[in-house]
PDB file of N, CA, C and O in Angstrom:
ATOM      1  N   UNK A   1      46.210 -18.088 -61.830  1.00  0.00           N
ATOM      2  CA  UNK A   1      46.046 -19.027 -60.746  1.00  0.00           C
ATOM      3  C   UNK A   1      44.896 -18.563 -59.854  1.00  0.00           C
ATOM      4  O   UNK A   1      44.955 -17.382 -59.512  1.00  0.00           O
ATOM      5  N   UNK A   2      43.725 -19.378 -59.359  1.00  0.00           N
ATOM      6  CA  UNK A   2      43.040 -18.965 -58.688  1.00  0.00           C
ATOM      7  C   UNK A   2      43.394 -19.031 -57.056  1.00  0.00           C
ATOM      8  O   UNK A   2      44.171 -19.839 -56.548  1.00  0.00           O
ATOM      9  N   UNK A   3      42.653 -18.004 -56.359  1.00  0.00           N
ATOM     10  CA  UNK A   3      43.003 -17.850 -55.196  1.00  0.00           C
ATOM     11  C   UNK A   3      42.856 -19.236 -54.463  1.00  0.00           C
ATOM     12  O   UNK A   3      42.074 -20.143 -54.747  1.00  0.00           O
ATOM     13  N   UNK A   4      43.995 -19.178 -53.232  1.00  0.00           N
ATOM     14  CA  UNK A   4      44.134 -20.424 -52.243  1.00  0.00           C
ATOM     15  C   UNK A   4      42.965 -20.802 -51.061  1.00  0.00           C
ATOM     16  O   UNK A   4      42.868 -21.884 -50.484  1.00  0.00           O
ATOM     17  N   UNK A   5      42.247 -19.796 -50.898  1.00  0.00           N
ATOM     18  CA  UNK A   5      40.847 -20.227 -50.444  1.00  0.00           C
ATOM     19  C   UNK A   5      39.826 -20.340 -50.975  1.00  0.00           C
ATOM     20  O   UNK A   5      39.467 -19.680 -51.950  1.00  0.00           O
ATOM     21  N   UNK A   6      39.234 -21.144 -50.450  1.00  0.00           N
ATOM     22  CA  UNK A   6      38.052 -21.971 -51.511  1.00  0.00           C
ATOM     23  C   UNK A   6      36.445 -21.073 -50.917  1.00  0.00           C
ATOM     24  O   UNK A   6      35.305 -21.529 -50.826  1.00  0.00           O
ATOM     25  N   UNK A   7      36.979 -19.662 -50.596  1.00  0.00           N
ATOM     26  CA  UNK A   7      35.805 -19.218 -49.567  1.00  0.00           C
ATOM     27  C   UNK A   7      35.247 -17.831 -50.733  1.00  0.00           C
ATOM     28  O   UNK A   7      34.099 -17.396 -50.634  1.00  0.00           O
ATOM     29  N   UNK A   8      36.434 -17.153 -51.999  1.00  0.00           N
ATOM     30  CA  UNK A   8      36.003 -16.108 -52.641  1.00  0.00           C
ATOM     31  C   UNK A   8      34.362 -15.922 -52.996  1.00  0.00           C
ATOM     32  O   UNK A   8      33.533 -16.704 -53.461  1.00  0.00           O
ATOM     33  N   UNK A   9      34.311 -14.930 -52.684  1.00  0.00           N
ATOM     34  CA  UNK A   9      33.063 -14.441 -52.974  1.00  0.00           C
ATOM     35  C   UNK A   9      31.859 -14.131 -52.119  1.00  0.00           C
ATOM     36  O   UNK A   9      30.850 -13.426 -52.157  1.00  0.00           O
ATOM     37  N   UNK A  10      32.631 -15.254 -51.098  1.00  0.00           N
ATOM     38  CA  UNK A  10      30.854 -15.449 -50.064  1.00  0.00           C
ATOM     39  C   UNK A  10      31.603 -14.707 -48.609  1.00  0.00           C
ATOM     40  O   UNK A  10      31.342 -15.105 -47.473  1.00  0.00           O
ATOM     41  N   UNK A  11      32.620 -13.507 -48.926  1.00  0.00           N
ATOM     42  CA  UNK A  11      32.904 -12.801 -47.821  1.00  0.00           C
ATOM     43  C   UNK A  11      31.139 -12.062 -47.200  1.00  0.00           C
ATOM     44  O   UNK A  11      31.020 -11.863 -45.990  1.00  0.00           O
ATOM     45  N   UNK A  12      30.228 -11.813 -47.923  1.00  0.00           N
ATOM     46  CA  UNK A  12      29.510 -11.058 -47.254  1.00  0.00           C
ATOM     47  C   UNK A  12      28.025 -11.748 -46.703  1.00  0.00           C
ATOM     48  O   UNK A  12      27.068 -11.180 -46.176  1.00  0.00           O
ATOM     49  N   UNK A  13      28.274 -13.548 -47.120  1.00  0.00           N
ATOM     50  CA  UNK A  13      27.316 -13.793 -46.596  1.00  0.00           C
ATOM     51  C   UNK A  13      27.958 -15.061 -45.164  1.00  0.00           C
ATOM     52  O   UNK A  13      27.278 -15.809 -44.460  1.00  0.00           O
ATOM     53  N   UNK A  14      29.174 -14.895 -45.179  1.00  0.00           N
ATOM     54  CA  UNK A  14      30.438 -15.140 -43.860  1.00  0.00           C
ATOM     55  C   UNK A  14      30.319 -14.113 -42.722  1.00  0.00           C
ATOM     56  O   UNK A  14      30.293 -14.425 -41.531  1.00  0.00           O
ATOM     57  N   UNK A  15      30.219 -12.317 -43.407  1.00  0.00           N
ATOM     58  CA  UNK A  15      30.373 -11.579 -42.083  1.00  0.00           C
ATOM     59  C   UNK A  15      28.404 -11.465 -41.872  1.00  0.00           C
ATOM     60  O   UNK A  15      27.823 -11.431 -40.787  1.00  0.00           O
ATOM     61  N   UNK A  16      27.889 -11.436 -42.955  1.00  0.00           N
ATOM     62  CA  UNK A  16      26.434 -12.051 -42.313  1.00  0.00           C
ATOM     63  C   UNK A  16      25.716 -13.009 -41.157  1.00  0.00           C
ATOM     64  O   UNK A  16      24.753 -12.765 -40.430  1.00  0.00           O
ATOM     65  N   UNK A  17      26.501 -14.119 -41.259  1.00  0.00           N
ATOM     66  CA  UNK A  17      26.096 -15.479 -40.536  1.00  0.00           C
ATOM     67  C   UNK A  17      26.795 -15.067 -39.395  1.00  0.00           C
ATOM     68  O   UNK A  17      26.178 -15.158 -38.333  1.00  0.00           O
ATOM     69  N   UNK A  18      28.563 -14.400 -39.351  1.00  0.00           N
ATOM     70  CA  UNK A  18      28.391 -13.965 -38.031  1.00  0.00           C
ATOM     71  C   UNK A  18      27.448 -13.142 -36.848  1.00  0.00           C
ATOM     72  O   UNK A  18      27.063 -13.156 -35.679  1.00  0.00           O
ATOM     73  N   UNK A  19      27.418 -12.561 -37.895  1.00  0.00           N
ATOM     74  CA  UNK A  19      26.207 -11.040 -36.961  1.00  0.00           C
ATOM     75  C   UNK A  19      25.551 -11.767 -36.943  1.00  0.00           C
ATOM     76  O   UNK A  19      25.513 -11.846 -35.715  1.00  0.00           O
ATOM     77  N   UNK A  20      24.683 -12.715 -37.353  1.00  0.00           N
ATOM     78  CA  UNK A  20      23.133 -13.832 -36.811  1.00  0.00           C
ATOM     79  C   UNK A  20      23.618 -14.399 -35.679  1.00  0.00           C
ATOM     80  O   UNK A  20      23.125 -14.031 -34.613  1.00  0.00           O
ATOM     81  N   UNK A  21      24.625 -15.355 -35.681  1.00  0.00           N
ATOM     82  CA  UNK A  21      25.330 -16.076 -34.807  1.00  0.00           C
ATOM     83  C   UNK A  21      25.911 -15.272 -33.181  1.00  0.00           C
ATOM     84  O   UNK A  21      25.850 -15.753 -32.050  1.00  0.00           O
ATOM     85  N   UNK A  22      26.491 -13.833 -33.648  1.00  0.00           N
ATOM     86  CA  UNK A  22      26.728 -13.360 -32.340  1.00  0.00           C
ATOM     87  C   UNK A  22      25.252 -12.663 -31.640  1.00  0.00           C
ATOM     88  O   UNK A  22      24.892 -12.776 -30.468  1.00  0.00           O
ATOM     89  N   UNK A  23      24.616 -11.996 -32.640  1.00  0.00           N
ATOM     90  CA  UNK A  23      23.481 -11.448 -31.995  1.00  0.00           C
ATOM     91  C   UNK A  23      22.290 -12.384 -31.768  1.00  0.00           C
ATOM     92  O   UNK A  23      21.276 -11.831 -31.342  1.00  0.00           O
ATOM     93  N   UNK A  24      22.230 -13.802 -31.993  1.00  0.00           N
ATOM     94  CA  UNK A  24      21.695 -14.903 -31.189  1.00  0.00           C
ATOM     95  C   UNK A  24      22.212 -14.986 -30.247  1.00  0.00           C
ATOM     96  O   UNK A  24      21.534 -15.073 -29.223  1.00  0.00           O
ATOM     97  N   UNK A  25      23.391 -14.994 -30.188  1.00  0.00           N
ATOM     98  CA  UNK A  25      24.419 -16.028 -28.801  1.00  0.00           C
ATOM     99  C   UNK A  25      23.918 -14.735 -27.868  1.00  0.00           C
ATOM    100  O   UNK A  25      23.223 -14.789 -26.854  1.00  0.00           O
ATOM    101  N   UNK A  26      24.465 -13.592 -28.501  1.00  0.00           N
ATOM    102  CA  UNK A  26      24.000 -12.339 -27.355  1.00  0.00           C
ATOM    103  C   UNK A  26      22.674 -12.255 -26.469  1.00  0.00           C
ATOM    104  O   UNK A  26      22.688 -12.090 -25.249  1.00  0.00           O
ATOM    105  N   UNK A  27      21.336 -12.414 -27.380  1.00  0.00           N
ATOM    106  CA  UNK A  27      20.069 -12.135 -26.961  1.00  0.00           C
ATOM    107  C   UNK A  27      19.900 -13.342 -26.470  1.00  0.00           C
ATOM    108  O   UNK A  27      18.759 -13.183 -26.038  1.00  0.00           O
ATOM    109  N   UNK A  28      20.294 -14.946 -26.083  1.00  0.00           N
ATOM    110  CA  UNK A  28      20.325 -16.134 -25.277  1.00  0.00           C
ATOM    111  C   UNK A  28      21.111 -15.716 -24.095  1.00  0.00           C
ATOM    112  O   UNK A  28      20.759 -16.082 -22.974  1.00  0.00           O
ATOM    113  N   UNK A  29      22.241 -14.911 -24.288  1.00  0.00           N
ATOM    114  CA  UNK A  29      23.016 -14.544 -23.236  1.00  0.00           C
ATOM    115  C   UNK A  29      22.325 -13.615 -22.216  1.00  0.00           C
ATOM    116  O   UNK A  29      22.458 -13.668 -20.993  1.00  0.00           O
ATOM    117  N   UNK A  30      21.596 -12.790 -22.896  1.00  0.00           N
ATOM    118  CA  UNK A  30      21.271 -11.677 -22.238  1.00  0.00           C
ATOM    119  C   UNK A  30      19.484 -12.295 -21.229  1.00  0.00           C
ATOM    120  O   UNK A  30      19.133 -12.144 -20.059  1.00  0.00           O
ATOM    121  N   UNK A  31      18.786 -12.994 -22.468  1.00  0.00           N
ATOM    122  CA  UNK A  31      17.291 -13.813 -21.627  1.00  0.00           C
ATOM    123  C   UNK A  31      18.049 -14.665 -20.647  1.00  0.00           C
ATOM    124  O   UNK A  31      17.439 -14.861 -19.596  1.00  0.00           O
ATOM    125  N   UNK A  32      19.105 -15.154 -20.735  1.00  0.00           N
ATOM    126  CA  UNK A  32      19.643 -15.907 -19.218  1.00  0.00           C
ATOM    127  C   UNK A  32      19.538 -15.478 -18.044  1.00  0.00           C
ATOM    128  O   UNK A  32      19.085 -15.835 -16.956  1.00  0.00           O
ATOM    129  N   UNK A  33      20.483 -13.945 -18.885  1.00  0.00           N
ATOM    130  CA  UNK A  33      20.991 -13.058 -17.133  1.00  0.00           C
ATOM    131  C   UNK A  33      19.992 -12.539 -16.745  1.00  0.00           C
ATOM    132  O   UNK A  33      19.811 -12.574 -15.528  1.00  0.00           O
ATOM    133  N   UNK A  34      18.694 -11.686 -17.826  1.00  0.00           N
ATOM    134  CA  UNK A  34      17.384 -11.990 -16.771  1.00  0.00           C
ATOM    135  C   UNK A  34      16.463 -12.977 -16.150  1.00  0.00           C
ATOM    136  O   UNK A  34      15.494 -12.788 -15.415  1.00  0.00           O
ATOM    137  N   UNK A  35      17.027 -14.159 -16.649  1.00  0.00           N
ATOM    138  CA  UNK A  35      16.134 -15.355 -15.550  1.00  0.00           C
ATOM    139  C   UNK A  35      15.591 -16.265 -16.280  1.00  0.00           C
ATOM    140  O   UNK A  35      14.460 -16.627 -15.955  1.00  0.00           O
ATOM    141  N   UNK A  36      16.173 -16.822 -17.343  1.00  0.00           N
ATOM    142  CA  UNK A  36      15.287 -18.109 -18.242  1.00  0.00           C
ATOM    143  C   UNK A  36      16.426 -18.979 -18.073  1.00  0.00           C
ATOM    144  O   UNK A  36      17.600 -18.885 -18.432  1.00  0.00           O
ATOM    145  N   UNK A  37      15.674 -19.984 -17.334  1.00  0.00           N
ATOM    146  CA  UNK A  37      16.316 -21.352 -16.563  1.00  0.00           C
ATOM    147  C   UNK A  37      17.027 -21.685 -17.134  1.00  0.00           C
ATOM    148  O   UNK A  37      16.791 -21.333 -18.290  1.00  0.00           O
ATOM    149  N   UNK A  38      18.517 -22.618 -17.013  1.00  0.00           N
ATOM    150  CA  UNK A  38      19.685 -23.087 -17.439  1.00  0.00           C
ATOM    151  C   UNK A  38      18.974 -23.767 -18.729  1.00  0.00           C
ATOM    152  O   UNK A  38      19.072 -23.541 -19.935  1.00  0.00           O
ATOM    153  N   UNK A  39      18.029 -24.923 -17.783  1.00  0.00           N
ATOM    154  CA  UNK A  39      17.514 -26.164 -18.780  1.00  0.00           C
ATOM    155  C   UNK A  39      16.379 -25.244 -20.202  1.00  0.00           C
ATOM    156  O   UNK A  39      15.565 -25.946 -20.803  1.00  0.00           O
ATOM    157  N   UNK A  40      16.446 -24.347 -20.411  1.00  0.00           N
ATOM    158  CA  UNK A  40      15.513 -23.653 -21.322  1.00  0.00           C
ATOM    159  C   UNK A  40      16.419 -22.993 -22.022  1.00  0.00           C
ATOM    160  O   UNK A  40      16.011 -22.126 -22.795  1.00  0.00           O
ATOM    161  N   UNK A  41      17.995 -23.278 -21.901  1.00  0.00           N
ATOM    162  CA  UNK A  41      18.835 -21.773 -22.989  1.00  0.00           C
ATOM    163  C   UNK A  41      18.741 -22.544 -23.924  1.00  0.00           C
ATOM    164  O   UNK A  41      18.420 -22.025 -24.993  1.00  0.00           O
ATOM    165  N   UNK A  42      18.863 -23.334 -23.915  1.00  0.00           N
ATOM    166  CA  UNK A  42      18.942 -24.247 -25.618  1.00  0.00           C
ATOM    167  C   UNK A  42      17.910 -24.127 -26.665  1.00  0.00           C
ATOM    168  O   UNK A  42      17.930 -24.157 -27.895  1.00  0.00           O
ATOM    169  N   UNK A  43      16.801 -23.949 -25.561  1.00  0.00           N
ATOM    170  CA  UNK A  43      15.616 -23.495 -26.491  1.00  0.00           C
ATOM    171  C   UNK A  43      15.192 -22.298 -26.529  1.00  0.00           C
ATOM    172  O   UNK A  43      14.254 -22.010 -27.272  1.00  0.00           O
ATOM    173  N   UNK A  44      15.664 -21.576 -25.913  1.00  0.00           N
ATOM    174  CA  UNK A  44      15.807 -19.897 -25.944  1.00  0.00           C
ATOM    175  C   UNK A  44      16.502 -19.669 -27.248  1.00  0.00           C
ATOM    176  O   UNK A  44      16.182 -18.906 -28.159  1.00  0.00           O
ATOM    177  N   UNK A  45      17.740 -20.664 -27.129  1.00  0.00           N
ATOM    178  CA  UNK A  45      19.003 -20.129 -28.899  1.00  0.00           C
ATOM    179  C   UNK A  45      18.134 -20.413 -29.905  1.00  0.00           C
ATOM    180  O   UNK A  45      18.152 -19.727 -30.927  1.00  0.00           O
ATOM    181  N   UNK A  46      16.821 -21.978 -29.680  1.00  0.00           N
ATOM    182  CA  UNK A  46      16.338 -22.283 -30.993  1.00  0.00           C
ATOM    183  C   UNK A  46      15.904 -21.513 -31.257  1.00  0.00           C
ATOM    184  O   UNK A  46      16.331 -21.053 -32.315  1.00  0.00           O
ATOM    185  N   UNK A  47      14.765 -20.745 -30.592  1.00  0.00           N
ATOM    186  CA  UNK A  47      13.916 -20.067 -30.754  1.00  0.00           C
ATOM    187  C   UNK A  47      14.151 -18.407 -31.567  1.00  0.00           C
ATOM    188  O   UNK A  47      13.638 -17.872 -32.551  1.00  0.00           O
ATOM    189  N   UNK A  48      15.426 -17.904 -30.338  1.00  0.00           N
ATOM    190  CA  UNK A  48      16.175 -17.090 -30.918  1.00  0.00           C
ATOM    191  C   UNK A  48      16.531 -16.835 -32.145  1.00  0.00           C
ATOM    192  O   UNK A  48      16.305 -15.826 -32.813  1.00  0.00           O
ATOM    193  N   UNK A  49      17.151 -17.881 -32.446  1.00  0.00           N
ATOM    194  CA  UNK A  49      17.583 -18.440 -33.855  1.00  0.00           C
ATOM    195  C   UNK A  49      16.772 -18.484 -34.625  1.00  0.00           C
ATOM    196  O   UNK A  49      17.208 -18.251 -35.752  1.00  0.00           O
ATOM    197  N   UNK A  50      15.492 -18.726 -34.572  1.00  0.00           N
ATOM    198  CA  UNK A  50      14.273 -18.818 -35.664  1.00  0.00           C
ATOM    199  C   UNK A  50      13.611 -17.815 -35.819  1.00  0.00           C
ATOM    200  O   UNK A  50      12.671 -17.653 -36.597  1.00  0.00           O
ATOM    201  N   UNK A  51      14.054 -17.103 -35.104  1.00  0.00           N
ATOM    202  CA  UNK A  51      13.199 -15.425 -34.721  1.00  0.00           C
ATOM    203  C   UNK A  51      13.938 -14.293 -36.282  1.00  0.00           C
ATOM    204  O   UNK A  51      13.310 -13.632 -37.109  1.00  0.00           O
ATOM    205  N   UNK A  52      15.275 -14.478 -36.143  1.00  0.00           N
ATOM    206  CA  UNK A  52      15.944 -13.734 -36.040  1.00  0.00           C
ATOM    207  C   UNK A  52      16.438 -14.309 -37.739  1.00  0.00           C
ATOM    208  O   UNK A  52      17.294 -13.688 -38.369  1.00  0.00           O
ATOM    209  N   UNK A  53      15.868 -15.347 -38.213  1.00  0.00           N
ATOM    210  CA  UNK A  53      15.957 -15.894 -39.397  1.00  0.00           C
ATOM    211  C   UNK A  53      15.189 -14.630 -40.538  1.00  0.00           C
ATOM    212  O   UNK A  53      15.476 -14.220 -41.663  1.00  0.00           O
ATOM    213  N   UNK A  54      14.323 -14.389 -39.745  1.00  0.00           N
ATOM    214  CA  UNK A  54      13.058 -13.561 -40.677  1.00  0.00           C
ATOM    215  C   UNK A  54      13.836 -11.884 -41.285  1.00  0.00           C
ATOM    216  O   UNK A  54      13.662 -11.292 -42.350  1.00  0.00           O
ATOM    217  N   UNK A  55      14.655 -11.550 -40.147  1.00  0.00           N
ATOM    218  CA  UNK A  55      15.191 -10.608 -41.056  1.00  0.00           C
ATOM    219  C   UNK A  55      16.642 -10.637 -41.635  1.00  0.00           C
ATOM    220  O   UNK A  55      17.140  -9.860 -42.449  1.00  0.00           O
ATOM    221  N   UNK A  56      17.271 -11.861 -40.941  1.00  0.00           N
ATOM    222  CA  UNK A  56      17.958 -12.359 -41.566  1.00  0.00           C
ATOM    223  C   UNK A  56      18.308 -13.197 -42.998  1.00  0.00           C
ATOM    224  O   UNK A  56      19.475 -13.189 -43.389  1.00  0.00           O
ATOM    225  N   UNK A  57      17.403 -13.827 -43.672  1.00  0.00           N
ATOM    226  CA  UNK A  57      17.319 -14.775 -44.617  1.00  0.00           C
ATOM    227  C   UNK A  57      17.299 -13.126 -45.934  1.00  0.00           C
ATOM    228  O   UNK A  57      18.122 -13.243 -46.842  1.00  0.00           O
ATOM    229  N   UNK A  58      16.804 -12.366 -45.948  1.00  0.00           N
ATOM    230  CA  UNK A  58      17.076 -11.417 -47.417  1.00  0.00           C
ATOM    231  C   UNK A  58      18.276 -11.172 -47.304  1.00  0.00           C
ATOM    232  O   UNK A  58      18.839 -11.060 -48.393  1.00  0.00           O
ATOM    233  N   UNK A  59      19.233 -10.974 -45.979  1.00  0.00           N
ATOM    234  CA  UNK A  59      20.253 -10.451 -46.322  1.00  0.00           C
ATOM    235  C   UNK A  59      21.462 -11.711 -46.635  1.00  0.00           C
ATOM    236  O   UNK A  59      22.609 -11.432 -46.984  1.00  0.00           O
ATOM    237  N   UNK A  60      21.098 -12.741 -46.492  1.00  0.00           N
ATOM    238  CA  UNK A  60      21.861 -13.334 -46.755  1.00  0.00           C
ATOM    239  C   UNK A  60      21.970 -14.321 -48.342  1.00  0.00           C
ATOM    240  O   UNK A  60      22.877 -15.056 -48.733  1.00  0.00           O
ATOM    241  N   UNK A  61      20.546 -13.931 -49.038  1.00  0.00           N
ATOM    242  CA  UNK A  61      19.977 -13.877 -50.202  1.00  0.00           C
ATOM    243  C   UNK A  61      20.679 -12.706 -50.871  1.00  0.00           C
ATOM    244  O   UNK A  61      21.352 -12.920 -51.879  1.00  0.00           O
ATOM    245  N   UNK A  62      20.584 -11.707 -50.462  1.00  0.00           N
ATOM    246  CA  UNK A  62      21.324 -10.335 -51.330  1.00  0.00           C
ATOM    247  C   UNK A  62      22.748 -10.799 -51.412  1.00  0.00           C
ATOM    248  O   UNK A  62      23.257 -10.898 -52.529  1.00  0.00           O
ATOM    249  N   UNK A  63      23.586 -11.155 -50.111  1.00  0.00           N
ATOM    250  CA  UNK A  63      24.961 -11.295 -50.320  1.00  0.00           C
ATOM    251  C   UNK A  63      25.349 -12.958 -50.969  1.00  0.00           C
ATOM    252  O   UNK A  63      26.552 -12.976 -51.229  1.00  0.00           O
ATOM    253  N   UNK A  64      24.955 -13.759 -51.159  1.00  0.00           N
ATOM    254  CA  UNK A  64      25.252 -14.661 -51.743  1.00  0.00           C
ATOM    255  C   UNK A  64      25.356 -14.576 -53.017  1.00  0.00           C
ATOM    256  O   UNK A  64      24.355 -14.130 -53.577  1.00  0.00           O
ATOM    257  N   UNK A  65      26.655 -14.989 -53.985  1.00  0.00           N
ATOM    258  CA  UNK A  65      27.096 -14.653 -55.000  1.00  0.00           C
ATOM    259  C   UNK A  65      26.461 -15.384 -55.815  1.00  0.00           C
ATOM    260  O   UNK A  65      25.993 -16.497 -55.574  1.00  0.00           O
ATOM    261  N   UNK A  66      26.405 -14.661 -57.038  1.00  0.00           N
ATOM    262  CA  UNK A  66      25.310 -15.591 -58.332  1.00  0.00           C
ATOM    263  C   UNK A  66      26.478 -16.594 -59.445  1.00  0.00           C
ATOM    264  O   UNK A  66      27.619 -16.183 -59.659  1.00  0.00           O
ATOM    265  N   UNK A  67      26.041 -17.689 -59.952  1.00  0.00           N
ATOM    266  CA  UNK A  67      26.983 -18.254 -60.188  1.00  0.00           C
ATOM    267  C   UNK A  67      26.533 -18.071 -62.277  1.00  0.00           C
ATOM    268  O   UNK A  67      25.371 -17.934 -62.658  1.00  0.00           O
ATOM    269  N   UNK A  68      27.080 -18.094 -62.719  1.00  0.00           N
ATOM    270  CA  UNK A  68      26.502 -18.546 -64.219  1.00  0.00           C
ATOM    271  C   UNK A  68      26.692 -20.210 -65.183  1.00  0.00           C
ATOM    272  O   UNK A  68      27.686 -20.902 -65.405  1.00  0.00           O
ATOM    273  N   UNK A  69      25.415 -20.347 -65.514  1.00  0.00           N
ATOM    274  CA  UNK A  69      25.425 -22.061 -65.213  1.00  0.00           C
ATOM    275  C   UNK A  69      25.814 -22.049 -66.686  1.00  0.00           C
ATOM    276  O   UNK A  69      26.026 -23.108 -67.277  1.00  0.00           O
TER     277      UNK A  69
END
């Protein structure tokens, strides 16, 4: 019987996307509390977020499971 979550395999590109996700939310959190205007966090996260893609995207290439077609 196969397992009841439909998530096997992609545990390491799950605790990946977190660490992108918290250490974005963090470094938006943190350019706030030094002084980048309310109306600019959104584009602080994009930006953040696109920054942070570059050393992010191999590792989430390494942990994504290979399938056989």
């Amino acid at each position: 019987m196969l397992p009841a979550n439909g998530i096997h395999g992609y545990v390491g590109v799950q605790a990946a996307f977190y660490a992108y996700v918290a250490l974005t939310l963090g470094i938006t959190i943190g350019l706030r509390w030094l002084g980048v205007p309310t109306n600019l966090a959104v584009v602080a996260f994009l930006v953040v977020g696109a920054v942070l893609l570059v050393p992010f995207w191999p590792l989430f290439a390494e942990h994504h499971p290979e399938h056989a077609d």
